[in-house]
Phi, psi and omega in degrees: 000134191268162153306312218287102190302139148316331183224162184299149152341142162303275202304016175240345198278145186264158175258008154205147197238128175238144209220118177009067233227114169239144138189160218245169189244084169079244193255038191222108178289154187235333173205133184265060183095056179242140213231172186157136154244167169241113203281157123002144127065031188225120210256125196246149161204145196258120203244165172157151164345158128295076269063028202261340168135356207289263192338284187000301190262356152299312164323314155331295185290333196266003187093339206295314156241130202261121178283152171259022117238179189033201210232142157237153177245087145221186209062348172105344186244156227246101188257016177297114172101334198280193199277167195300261191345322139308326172292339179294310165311324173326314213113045174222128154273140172222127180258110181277155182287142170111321173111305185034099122287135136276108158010270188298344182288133124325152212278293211293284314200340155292301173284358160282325160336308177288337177240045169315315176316316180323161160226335187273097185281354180305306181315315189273347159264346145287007166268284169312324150319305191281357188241343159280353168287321213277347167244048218284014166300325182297340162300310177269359175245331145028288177290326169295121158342119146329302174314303198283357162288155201262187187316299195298306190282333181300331202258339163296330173294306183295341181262358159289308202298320162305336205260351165293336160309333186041088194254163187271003194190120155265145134277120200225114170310195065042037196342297183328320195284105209084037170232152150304173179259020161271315147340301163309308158333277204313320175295292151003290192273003171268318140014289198276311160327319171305307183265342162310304179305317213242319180092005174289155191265137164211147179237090159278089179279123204196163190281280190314051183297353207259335155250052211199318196250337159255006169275345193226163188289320183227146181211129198246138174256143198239110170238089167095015178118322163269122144287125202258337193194120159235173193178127163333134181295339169278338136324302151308316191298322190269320175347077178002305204281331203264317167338285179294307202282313200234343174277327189085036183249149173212135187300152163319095163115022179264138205295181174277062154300099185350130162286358184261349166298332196264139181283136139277158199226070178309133181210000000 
């Protein structure tokens, strides 16, 4: 009698899948056949350029835009197209680049936003409690016009306001963008306390690779719309091409060769 499961493990299994999923801005494909998973409890991240397509596919998943190919999965249930607001109900959070706080909203009152969905309120105040451990300026700000926060606390905010939803998939923006780089540090390693603590699943996109590749597990590189390399991020970390192009590292003794001169050679 074989052994062998019909279905995978839950912890093997992914909990979102996109299978060759293009879609565009008027007549301008922005991401071309792009297919990829995320595991259960695994911080995944999609590394690239700027205008290489990376927002496209969050957005994508998350409803925000609708593809003119292919499929998404997630949970195992087929979200291609619908409306956002369902996809939320689901479980997927998306902390968008730029952060859009509301403005006019108090910091607390931004974090009950995130968890509109909830009916259990004990659960949504050990939450809020667990999202001022992981910031406690937001505590201490707790009452302050959302708007009047600086760059740094809007992006703590908006990745509170995702995890009140308590989602099983976080979609995480350019985290990074318009902070310093200790502040980025910092975002970065409560980033790595969320799914280690909590077990959230997150799917990241950034700029900033050299911190993209040691906060995550698994990694895809986005060049023109395509994935050109996927890989373990520690596998990746070694890689020639991600060395020079996105760490900004060159083996010993290789001449100073332009970079817009040099072909890449994804492998």
């Amino acid at each position: 009698m074989s052994t062998t499961p019909a279905t995978l493990p839950a912890e093997d299994a992914p909990v979102l899948k996109l299978l060759n999923v293009e879609s565009a801005y008027g007549p301008i494909k922005a991401i071309r056949g792009v297919s990829l998973k995320v595991r259960r409890g695994e911080v995944a991240t999609v590394l690239g350029s700027n205008g290489a397509g990376k927002t496209t596919i969050l957005k994508t998943i998350s409803g925000i835009i609708d593809p003119r190919k292919g499929s998404i999965e997630f949970k195992g249930q087929d979200i291609t197209a619908r409306d956002p607001a369902f996809i939320v109900q689901q479980g997927l959070s998306h902390v968008p680049e730029g952060r859009e706080v509301f403005a006019l909203l108090s910091v607390h009152d931004n974090l009950l936003m995130g968890a509109y969905t909830r009916k259990d309120r004990d659960g949504v105040a050990r939450d809020m409690e667990a999202v001022y451990g992981y910031f406690p300026i937001l505590k201490e700000r707790s009452a302050q016009d959302a708007g009047l926060l600086s760059g740094g606390q809007q992006q703590m905010l908006s990745i509170s306001r995702a995890l009140m939803a308590n989602p099983d998939l976080m979609l995480l923006d350019e985290p990074s963008l318009g902070l310093s780089p200790k502040l980025t540090k910092e975002i970065f390693e409560i980033v790595v306390r969320i799914n280690r603590e909590r077990g959230t699943t997150i799917l990241l996109v950034e700029q900033n690779a050299n911190m993209a590749l040691n906060a995550s597990d698994y990694g895809y590189v986005l060049e023109n719309g395509r994935i050109v390399m996927e890989d373990t991020c520690a596998n990746l970390r070694e890689k020639d091409d991600i060395k020079e192009f996105y760490l900004g590292l060159k083996e010993t003794g290789m001449r100073d060769e332009r970079r817009w001169k040099k072909k890449k050679n994804w492998r």
